[in-house]
MISETOR-594971 format. One line per 3 residues: number of its first residue (from 1); their letters; for each residue x, y, z of N, C-alpha, C, CB. Coordinates in Angstrom, 3 decimals, padded with zeros to 6 digits, always signed. Glycine has a CB too. Example, Ala and Ser with C-alpha at 12.3 -4.5 7.8 and 13.67 -1.06 7.14 Angstrom:
<vokols>
1 = AS = +013.190/-005.690/+007.800/+012.300/-004.500/+007.800/+013.200/-003.300/+007.800/+011.308/-004.473/+009.046  +012.850/-002.250/+007.080/+013.670/-001.060/+007.140/+012.900/+000.030/+007.870/+014.084/-000.598/+005.725
</vokols>
This chain:
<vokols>
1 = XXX = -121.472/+008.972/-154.008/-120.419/+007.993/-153.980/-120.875/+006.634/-154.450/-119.863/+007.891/-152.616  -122.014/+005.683/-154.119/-122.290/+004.826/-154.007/-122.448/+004.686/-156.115/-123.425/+004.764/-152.747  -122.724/+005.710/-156.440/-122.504/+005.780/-158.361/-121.421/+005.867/-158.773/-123.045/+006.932/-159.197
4 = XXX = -120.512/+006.173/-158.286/-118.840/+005.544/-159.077/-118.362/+004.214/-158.453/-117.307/+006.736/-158.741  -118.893/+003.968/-157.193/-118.372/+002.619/-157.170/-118.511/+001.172/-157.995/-118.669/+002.386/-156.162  -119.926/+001.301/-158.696/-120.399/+000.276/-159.711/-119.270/+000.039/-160.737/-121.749/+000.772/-160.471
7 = XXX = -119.244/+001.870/-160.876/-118.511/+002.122/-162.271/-116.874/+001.723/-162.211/-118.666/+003.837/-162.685  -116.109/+001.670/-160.821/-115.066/+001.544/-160.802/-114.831/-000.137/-160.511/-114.597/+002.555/-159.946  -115.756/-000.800/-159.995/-116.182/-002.264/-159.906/-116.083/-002.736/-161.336/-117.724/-002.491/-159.283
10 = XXX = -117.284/-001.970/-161.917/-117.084/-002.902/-163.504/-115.483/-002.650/-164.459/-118.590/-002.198/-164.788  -114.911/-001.744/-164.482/-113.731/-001.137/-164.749/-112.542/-002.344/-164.545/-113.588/+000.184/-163.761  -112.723/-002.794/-163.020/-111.996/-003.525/-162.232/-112.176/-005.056/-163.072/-112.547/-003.387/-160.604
13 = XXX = -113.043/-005.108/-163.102/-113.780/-006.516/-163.638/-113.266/-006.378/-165.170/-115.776/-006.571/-163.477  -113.940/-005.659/-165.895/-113.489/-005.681/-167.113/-111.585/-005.714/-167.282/-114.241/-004.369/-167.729  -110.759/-005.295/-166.435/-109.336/-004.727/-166.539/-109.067/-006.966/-166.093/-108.684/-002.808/-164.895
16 = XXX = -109.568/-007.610/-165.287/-109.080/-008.427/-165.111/-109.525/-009.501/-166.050/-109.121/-008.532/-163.985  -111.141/-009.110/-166.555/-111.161/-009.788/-167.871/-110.476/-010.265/-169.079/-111.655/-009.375/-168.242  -110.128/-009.036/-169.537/-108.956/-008.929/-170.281/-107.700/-009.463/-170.250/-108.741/-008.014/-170.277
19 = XXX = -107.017/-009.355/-168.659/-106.060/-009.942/-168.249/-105.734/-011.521/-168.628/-106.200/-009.711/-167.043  -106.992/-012.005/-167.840/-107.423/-013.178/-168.194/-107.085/-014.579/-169.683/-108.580/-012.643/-168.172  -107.977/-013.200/-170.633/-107.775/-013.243/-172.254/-106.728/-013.014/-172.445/-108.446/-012.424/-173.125
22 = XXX = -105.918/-012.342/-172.094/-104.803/-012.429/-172.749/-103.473/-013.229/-172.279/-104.560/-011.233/-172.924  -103.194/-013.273/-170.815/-102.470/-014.299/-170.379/-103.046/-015.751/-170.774/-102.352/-014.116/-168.962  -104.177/-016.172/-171.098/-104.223/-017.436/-171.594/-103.952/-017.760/-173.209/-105.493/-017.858/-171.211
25 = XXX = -104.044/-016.888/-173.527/-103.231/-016.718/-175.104/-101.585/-016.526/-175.224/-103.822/-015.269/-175.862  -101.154/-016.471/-174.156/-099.537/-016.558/-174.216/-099.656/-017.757/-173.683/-098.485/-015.461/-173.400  -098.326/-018.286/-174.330/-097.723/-019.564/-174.514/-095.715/-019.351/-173.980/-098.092/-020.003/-176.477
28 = XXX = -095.890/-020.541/-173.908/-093.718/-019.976/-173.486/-093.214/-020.494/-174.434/-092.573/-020.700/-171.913  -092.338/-019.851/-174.820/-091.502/-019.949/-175.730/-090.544/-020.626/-176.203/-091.212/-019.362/-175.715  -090.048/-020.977/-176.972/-089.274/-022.379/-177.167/-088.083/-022.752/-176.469/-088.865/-022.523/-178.459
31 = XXX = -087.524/-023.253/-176.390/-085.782/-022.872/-175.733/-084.839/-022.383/-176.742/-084.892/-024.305/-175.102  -083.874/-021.446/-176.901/-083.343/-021.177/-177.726/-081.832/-021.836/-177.970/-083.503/-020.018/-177.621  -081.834/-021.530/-179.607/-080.463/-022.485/-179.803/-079.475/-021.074/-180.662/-080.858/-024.363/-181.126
34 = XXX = -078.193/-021.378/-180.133/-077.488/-020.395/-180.786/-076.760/-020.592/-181.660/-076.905/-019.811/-180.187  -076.014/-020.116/-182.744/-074.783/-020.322/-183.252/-073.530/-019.056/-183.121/-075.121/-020.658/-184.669  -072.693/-019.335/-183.500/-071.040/-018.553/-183.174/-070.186/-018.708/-184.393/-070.037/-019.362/-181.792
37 = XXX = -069.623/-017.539/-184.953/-068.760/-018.021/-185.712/-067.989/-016.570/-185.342/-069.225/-018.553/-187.289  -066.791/-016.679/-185.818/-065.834/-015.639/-185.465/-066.475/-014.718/-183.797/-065.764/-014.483/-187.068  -066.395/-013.548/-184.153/-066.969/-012.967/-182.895/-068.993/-012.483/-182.504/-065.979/-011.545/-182.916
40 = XXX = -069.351/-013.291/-183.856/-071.150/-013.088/-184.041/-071.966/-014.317/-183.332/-071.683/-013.138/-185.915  -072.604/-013.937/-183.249/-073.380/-015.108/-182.180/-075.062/-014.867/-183.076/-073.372/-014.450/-179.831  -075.755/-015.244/-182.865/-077.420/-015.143/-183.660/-077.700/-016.479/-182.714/-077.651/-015.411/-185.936
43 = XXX = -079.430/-016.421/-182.203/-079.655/-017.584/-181.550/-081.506/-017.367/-181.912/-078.946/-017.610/-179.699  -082.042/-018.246/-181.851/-083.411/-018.420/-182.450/-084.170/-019.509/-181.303/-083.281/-019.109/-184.202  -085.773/-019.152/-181.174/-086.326/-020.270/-181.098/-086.559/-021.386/-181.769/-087.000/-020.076/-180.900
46 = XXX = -087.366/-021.896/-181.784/-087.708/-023.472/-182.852/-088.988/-022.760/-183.679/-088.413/-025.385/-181.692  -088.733/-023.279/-185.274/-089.764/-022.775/-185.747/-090.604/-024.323/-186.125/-089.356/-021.657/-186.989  -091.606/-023.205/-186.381/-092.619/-024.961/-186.853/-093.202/-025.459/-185.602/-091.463/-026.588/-187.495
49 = XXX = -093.438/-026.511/-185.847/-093.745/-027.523/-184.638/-092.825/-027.614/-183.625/-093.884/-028.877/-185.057  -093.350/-027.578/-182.292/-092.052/-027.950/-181.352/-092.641/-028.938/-180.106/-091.268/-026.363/-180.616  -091.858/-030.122/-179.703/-092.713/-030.822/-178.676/-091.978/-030.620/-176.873/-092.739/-032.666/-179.267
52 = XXX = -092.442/-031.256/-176.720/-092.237/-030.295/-174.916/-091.451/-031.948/-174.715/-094.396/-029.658/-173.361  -090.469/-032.158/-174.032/-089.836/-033.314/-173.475/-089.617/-034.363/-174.741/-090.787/-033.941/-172.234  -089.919/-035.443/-174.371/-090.319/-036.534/-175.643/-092.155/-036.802/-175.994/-089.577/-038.288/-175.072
55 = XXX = -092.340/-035.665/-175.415/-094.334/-036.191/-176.002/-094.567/-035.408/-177.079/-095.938/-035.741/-174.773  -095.216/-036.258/-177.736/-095.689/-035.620/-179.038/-097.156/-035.382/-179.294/-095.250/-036.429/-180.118  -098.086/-034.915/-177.871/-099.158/-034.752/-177.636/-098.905/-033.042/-176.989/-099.730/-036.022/-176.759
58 = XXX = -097.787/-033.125/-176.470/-097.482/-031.486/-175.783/-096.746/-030.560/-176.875/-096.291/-031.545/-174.265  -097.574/-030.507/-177.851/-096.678/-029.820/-178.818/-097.297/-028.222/-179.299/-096.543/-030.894/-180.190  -096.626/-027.748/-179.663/-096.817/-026.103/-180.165/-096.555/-025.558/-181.531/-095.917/-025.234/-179.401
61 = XXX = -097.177/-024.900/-182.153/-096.269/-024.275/-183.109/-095.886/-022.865/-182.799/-096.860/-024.306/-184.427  -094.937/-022.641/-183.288/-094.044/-020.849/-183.908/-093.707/-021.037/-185.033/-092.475/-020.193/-183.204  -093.489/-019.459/-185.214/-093.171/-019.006/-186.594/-091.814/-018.108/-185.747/-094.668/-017.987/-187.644
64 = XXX = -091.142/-018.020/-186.327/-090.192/-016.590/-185.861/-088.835/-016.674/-187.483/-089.057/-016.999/-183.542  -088.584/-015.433/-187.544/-087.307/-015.053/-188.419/-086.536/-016.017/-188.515/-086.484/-013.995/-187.977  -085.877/-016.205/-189.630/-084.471/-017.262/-189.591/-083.420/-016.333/-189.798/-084.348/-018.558/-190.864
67 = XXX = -082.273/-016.484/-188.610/-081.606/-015.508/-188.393/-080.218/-016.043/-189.321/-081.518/-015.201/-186.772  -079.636/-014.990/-189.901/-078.309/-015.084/-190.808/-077.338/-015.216/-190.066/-077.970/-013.978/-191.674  -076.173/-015.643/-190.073/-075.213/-016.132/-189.554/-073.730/-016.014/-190.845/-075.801/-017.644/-189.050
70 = XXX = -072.929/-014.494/-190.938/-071.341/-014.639/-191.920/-070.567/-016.011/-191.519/-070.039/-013.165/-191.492  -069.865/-016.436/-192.508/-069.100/-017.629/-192.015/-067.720/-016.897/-193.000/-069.885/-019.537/-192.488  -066.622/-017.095/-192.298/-065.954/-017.091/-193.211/-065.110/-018.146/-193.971/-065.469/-016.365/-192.906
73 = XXX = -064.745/-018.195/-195.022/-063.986/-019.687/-195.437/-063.555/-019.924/-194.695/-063.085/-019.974/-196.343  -063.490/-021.453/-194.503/-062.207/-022.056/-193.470/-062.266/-021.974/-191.990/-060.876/-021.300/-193.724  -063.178/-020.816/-192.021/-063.676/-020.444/-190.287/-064.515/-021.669/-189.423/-064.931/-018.974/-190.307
76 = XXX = -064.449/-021.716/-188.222/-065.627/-022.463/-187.701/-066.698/-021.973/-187.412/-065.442/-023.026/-186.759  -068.248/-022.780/-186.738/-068.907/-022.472/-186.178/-069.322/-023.045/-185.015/-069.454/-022.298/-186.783  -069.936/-022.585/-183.718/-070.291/-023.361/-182.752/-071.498/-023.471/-182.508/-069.791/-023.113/-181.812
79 = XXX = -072.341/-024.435/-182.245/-073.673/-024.638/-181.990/-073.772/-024.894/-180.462/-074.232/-025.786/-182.858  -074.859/-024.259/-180.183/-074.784/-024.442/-178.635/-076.399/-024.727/-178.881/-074.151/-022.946/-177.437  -076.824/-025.579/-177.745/-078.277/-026.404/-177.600/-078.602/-026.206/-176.152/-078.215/-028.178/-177.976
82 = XXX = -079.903/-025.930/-175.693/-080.413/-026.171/-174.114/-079.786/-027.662/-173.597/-082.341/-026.232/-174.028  -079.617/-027.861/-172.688/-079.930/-029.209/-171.342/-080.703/-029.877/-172.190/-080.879/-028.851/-169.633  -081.838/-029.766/-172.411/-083.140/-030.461/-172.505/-083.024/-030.507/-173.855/-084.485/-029.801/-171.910
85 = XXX = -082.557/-030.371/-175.036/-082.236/-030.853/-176.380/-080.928/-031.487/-176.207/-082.216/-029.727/-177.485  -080.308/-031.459/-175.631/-078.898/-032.413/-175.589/-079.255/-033.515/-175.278/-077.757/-032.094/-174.629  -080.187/-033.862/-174.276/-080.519/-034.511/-173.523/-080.832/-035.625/-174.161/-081.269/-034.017/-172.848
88 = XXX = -082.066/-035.416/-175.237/-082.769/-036.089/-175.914/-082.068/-036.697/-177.172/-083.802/-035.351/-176.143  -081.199/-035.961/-177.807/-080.144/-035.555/-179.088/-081.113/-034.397/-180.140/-079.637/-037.319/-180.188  -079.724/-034.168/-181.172/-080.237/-033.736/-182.196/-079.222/-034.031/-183.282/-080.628/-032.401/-182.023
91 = XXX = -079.586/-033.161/-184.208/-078.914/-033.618/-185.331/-079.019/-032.456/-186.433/-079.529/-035.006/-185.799  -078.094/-032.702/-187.418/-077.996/-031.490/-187.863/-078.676/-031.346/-189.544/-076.424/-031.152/-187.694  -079.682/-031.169/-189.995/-080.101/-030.936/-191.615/-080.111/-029.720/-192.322/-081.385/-031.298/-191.858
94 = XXX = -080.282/-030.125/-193.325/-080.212/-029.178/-194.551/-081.767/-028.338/-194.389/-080.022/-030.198/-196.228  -082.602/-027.404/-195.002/-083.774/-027.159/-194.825/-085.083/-028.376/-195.548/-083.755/-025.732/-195.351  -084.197/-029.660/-196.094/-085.406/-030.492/-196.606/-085.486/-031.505/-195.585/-085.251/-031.160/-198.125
97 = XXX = -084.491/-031.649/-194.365/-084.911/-032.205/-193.424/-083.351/-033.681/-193.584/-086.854/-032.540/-193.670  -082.561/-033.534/-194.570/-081.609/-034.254/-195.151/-080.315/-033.968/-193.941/-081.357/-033.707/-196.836  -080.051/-035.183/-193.361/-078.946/-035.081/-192.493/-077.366/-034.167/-193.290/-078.662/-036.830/-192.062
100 = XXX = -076.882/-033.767/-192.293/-075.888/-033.036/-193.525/-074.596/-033.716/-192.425/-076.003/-030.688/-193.875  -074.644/-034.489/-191.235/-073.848/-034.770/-190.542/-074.297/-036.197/-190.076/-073.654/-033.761/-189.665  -073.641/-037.772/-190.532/-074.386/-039.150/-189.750/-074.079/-039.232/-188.266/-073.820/-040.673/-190.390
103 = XXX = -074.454/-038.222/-187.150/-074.233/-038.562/-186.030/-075.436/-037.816/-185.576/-072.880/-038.315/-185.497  -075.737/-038.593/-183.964/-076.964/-037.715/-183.377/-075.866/-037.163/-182.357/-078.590/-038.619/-182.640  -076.451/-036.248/-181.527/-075.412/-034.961/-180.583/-076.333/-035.116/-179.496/-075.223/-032.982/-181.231
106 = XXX = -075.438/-035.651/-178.135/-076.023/-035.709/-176.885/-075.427/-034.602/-176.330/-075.853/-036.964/-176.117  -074.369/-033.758/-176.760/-073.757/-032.814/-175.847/-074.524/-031.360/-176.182/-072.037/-032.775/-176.087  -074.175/-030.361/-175.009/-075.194/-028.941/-175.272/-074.153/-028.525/-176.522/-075.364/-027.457/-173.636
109 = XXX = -072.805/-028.286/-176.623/-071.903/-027.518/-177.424/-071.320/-028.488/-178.485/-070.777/-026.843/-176.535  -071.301/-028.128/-180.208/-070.542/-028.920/-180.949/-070.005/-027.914/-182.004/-071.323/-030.150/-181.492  -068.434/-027.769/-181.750/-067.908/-027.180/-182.755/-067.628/-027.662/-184.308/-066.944/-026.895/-182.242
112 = XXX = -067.880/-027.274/-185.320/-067.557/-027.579/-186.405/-066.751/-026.565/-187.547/-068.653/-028.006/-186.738  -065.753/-027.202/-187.609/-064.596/-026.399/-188.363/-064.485/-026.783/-189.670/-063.219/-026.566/-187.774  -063.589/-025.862/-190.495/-063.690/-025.946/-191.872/-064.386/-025.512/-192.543/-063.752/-026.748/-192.233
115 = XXX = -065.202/-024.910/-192.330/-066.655/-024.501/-193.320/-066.233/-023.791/-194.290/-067.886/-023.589/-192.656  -066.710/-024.402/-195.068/-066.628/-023.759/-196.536/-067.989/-023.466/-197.634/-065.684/-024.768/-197.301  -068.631/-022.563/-197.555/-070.111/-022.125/-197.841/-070.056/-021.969/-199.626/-070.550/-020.412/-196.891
118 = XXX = -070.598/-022.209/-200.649/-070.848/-021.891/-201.586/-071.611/-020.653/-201.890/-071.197/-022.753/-201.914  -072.314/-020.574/-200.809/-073.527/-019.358/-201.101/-074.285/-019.623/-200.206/-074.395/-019.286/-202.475  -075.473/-018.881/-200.120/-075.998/-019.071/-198.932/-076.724/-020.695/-198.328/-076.961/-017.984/-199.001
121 = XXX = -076.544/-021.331/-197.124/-077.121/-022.379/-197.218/-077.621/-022.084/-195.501/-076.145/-023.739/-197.795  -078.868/-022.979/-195.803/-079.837/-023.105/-194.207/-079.500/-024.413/-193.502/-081.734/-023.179/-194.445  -079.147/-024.319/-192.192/-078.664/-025.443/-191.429/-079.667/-025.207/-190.614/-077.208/-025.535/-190.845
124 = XXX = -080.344/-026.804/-190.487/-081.551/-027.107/-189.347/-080.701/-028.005/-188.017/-083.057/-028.293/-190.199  -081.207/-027.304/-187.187/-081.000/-028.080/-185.535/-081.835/-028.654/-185.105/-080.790/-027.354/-184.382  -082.327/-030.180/-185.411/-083.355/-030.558/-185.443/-083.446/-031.721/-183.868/-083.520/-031.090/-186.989
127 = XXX = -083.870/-031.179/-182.855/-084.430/-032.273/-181.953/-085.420/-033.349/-182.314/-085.008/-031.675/-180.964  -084.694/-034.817/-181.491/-085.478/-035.592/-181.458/-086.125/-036.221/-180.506/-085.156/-036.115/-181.949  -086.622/-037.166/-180.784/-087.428/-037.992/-179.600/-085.889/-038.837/-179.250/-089.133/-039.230/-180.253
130 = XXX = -086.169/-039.579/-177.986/-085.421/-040.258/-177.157/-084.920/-041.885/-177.951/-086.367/-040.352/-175.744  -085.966/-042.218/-178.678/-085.422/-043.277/-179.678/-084.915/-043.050/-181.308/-086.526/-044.223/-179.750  -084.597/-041.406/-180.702/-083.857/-041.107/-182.125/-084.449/-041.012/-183.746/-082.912/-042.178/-182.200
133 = XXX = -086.012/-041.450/-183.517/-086.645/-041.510/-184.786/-087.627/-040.789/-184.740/-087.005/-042.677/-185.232  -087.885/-039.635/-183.926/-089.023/-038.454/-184.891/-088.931/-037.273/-184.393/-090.725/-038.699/-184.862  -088.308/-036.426/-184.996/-088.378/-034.387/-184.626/-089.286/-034.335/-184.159/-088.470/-033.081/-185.746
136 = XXX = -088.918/-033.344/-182.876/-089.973/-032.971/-182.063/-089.546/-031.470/-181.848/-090.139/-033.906/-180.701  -088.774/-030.841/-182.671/-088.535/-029.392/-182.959/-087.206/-029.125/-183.887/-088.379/-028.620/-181.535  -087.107/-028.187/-184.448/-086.656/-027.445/-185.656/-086.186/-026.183/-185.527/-087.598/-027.342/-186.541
139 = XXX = -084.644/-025.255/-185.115/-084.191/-024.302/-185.324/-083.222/-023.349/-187.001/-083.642/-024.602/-184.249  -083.899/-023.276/-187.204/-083.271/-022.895/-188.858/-082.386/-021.385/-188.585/-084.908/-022.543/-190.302  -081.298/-021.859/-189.376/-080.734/-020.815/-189.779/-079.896/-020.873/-191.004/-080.108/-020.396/-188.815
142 = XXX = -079.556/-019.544/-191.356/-079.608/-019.442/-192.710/-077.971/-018.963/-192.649/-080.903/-018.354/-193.400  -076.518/-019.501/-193.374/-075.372/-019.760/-193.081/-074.763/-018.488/-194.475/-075.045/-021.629/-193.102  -073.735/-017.371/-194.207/-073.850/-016.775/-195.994/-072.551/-016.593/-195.759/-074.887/-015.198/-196.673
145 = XX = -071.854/-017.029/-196.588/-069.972/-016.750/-196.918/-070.526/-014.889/-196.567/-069.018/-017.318/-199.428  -068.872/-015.039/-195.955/-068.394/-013.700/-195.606/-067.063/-013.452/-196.267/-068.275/-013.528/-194.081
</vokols>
């Protein structure tokens, strides 16, 4: 007996080693932002850089998919945002970072009607800092006439 116990000791050790390694390599995940149009919904984390509150010392990167979103002419869409991006504002760009709307958005929900798509275009949900002058995260999605 006293020879499998080493062996089931080191086993033990090694199983929490690992544990270890690998829960400190996960990270949490961004907050997610959704969009809505007719009866489709698609919702994404933040890609790129993302900062935790207003610090820009607590920051992370991701990568994840940019999810498609049908629009149909004339149809609306709804953007829905966490607490904690409303909070701060955001705002809405093109993928070069180009406002496509002159207002910042303190509320979680903003409907926008009328859409009329040429072809496919990427709308960024871009959080900011609290004085309104520097992204501190980025949700992309990619908008395609239906």
């Amino acid at each position: 007996m006293s020879s499998r116990r080493p062996a089931s000791t080191a086993l033990v050790a090694a199983g929490l080693a690992t544990f270890a390694v690998v829960a400190t390599g996960c990270s949490r995940p961004t907050p997610l932002v959704s969009l809505y149009s007719g009866k489709t919904t698609v919702s994404s984390t933040a890609i790129g850089r993302y900062c935790v509150g207003d610090s820009q010392t607590q920051c992370r990167t991701h990568t994840t998919a940019v999810p498609t979103l049908k629009v149909a002419t004339g149809s609306s869409i709804g953007i829905d945002v966490p607490k904690s991006v409303a909070e701060q504002g955001w705002v809405l760009t093109d993928q070069s970072g180009s406002p496509l709307v002159q207002k910042i958005y303190k509320q979680h929900y903003v409907g926008l009607s009328g859409i009329s798509l040429q072809g496919p275009t990427v709308l960024q949900v871009v959080k900011l800092s609290k004085d309104g002058q520097t992204p501190l995260g980025a949700w992309r999605f990619t908008l395609v006439p239906s």
